[in-house]
N, C-alpha and C positions, 0 to 999 in steps of 0.2 A: 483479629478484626474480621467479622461478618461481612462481605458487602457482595450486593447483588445490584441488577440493573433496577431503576422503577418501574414504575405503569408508562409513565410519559414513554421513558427511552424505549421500553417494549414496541411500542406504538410505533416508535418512530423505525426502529429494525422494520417492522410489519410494512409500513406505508414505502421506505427503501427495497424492500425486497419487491413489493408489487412495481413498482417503477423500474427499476434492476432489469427484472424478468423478464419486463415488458419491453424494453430497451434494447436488450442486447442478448448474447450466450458466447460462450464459446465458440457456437458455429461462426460467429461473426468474427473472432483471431481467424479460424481455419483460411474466411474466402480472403483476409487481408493477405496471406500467407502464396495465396493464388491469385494476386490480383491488387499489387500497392494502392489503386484508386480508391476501392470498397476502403469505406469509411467505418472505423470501430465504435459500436455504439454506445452510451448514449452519448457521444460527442460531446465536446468543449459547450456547444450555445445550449442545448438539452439540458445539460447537467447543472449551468449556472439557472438556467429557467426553473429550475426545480424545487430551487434552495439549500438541496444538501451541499452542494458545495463547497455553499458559501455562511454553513453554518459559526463558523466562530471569526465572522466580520460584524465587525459591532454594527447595532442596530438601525443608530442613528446618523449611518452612512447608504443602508439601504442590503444589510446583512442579517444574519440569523440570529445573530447576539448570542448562542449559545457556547458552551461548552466545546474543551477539546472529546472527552468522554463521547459525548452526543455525536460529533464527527464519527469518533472510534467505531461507535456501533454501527453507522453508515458505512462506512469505511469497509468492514466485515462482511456488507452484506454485497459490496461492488468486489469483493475477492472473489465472491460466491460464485459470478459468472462472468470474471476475467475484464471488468468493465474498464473502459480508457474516457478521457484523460484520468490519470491517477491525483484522489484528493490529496497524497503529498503535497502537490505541488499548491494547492490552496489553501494547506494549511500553513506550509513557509510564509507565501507571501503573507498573508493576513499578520504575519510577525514582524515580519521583514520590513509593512508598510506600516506600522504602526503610528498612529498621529499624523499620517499624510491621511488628509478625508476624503480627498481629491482620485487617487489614483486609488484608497481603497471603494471609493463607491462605485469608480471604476469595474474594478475586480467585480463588484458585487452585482452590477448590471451589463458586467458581459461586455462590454465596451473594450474592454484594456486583457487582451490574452498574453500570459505570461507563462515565463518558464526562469526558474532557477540554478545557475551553471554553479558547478563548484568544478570543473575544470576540467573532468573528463566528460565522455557520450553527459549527454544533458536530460535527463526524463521530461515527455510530453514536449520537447521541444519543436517539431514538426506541427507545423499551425500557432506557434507561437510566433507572436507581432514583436517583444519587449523581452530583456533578460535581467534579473537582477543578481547580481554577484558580488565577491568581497574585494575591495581593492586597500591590501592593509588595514586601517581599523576601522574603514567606512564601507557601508553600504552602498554601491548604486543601481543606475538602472541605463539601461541601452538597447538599441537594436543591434543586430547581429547578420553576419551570412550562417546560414544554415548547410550542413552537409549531411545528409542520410544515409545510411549505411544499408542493406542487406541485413534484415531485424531479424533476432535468435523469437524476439516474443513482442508482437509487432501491435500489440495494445501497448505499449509502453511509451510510442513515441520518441525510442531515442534517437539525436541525431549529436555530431558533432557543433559547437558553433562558436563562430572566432567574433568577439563583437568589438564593435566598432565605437564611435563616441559615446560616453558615458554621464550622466548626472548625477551627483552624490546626492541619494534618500536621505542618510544619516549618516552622519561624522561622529568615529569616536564609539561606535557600534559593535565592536566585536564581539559583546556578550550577549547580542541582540541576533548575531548569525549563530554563535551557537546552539540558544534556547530555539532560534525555527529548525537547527536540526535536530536537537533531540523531540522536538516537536513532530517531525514529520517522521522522526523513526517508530517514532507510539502510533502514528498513522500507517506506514509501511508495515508495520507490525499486522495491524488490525488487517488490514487487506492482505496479508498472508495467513493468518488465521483464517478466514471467510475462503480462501483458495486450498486450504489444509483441511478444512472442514467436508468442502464439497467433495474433494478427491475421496478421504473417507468414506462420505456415502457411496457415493456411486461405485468404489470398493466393493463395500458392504454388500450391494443391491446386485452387483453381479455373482458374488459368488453364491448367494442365495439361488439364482435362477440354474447356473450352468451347474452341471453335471458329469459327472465320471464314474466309470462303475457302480450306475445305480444310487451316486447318490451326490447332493449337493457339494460342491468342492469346498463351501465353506464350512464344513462338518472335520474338516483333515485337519488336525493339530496344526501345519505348518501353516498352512493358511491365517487360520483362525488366530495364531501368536503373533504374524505379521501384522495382523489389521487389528491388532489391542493395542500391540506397542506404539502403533500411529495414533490410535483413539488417546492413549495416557498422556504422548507428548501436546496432541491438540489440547489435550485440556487444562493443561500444563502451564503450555503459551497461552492460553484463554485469560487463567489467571493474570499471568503477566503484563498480557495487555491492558486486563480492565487497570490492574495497579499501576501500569505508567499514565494511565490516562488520567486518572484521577489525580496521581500527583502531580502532573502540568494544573490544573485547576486547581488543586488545594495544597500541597504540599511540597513546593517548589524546591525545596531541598535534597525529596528523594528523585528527580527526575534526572539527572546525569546518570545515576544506577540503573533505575527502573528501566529508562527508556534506551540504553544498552543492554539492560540482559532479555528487552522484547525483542530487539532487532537480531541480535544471534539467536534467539531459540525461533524467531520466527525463520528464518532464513533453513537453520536445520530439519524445523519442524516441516515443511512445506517442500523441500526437497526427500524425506523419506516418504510423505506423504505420495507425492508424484510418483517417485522412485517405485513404491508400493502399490499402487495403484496400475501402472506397466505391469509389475510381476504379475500380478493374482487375474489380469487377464490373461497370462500366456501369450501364443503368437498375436491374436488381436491388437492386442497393448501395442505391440509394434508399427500397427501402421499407420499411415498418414491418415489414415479416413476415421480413426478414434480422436475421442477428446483429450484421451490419456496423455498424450505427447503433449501438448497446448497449455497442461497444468506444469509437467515439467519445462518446457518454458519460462513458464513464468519465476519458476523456482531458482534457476542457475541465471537470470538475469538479477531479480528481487535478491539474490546474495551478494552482487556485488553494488548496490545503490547504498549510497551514505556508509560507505563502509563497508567492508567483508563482515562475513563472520567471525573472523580470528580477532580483528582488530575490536568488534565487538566484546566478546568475554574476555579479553587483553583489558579493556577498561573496566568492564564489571570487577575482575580480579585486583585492579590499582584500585579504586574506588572500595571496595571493601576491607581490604588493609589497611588501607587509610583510614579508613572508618575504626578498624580495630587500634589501629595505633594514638590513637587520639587520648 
């Protein structure tokens, strides 16, 4: 099967990316990094003002009504420049809330900040008011105490949090917590795509510039085989992504697959990326004042959310057997 993004989603990458840019960078991890107060941008109330969001909250709550796809490509484009809060955690809820109009138009007008525990460190939970979690087969929602840690990648917003009285969303829901996480793993995907991409470039872009004996270091075979093999896996996971996205929206049977073998190629792919990115600048790549380190960050945090990567291709691998033994 053929598939490519359309005009519209083109459009909408373009219009994220200028918001994105314009928002935040990496410089803005670095001073968090220096300074817990400095705010990661474009912040929880920016980002629901925006609409990307809160793209796949139905419409007629005060949402984008769109696609998870259409997230995906946003999603990508806030990898690009390490953006916080993570739309994970807006694509859960929007699933999580389902048929509640009330808390989701919440969501959709900024009113109601959430975060989603599954039991360890929490993403985005710092500046979160509300948690929704599973309690056996139902869904609820609560507040919480929050505990912060000493952040490894401090756009993520992790923190600990033990919550307290709870209201059940939905009873009887467990294939409802599922579907938001492989939902948010197609999203987690995309946002390490967009982080595996960037590193790339900017790869690329230095070794063009610096020099060694007369001539560009990206001219040296070792170079040059490092930063293809990162370009083939990005494009790799590229596929991957757009394919789980697509099947949350259209083909709901392949997204247990799909959306496990985005989360581990994204998690590998984004860490050689980083990883390679250090190398091919040399001592630079080491220090604190590069952006290099701030993509690795993001890499060995993004491997362990909703799962590792082992446990990742562990399910690709039962999910395809299965598939075969049928």
């Amino acid at each position: 099967m053929y598939f490519d993004l359309d005009d519209e989603q083109r459009d909408l990458a373009a219009a994220a990316r200028d918001f994105l840019a314009g928002s935040t960078s990496p410089a803005s991890a670095r001073a968090v990094l220096d300074d817990p107060n400095v705010r990661v941008g474009p912040g929880r109330v920016e980002l629901v003002k925006s609409g990307f969001a809160t793209i796949t909250v139905p419409e007629a709550v005060g949402g984008g009504g769109g696609s998870l796809l259409d997230l995906a490509v946003v999603a990508e484009q806030a990898g690009r420049v390490l953006a916080g809060p993570s739309l994970v955690t807006f694509a859960r809820a929007a699933v999580l809330l389902e048929g509640d109009d009330e808390r989701l138009g919440a969501l959709a007008d900024g009113s109601l900040a959430l975060a989603v525990t599954d039991g360890g460190p929490v993403l985005d939970a710092a500046g979160a008011e509300a948690f929704l979690a599973r309690r056996g087969e139902d869904v609820v929602i609560g507040t919480g105490t929050v505990t912060t840690r000493d952040p490894i990648d401090p756009t993520r917003g992790l923190a600990d949090v033990s919550l307290a009285d709870v209201e059940v969303v939905a009873s009887g829901a467990a294939d409802r917590w599922v579907r938001a996480e492989q939902v948010g793993r197609v999203v987690l995907a995309a946002e390490g795509l967009g982080a595996a991409a960037r590193a790339l470039e900017l790869g690329v872009e230095y070794v063009k510039e610096r020099h060694a004996f007369g001539r560009p270091i990206g001219s040296y075979q070792a170079v040059k085989h490092a930063l293809v093999d990162v370009y083939v896996e990005v494009e790799q996971l590229r596929s991957l992504v757009w394919w789980s996205a697509w099947a949350a929206d259209h083909a709901t049977e392949e997204l247990p697959l799909a959306a496990a073998a985005a989360k581990g190629a994204a998690a590998t792919t984004l860490e050689r990326a980083a990883e390679t990115l250090i190398q091919v600048h040399g001592g630079i790549g080491f220090t604190w004042e590069h952006d290099a380190h701030l993509f690795w960050r993001r890499a060995k945090v993004d491997r362990l959310l909703l799962g590792d990567d082992v446990d990742a291709f562990d399910e690709v691998a039962r999910l395809a057997l299965a598939e075969v033994a049928r």
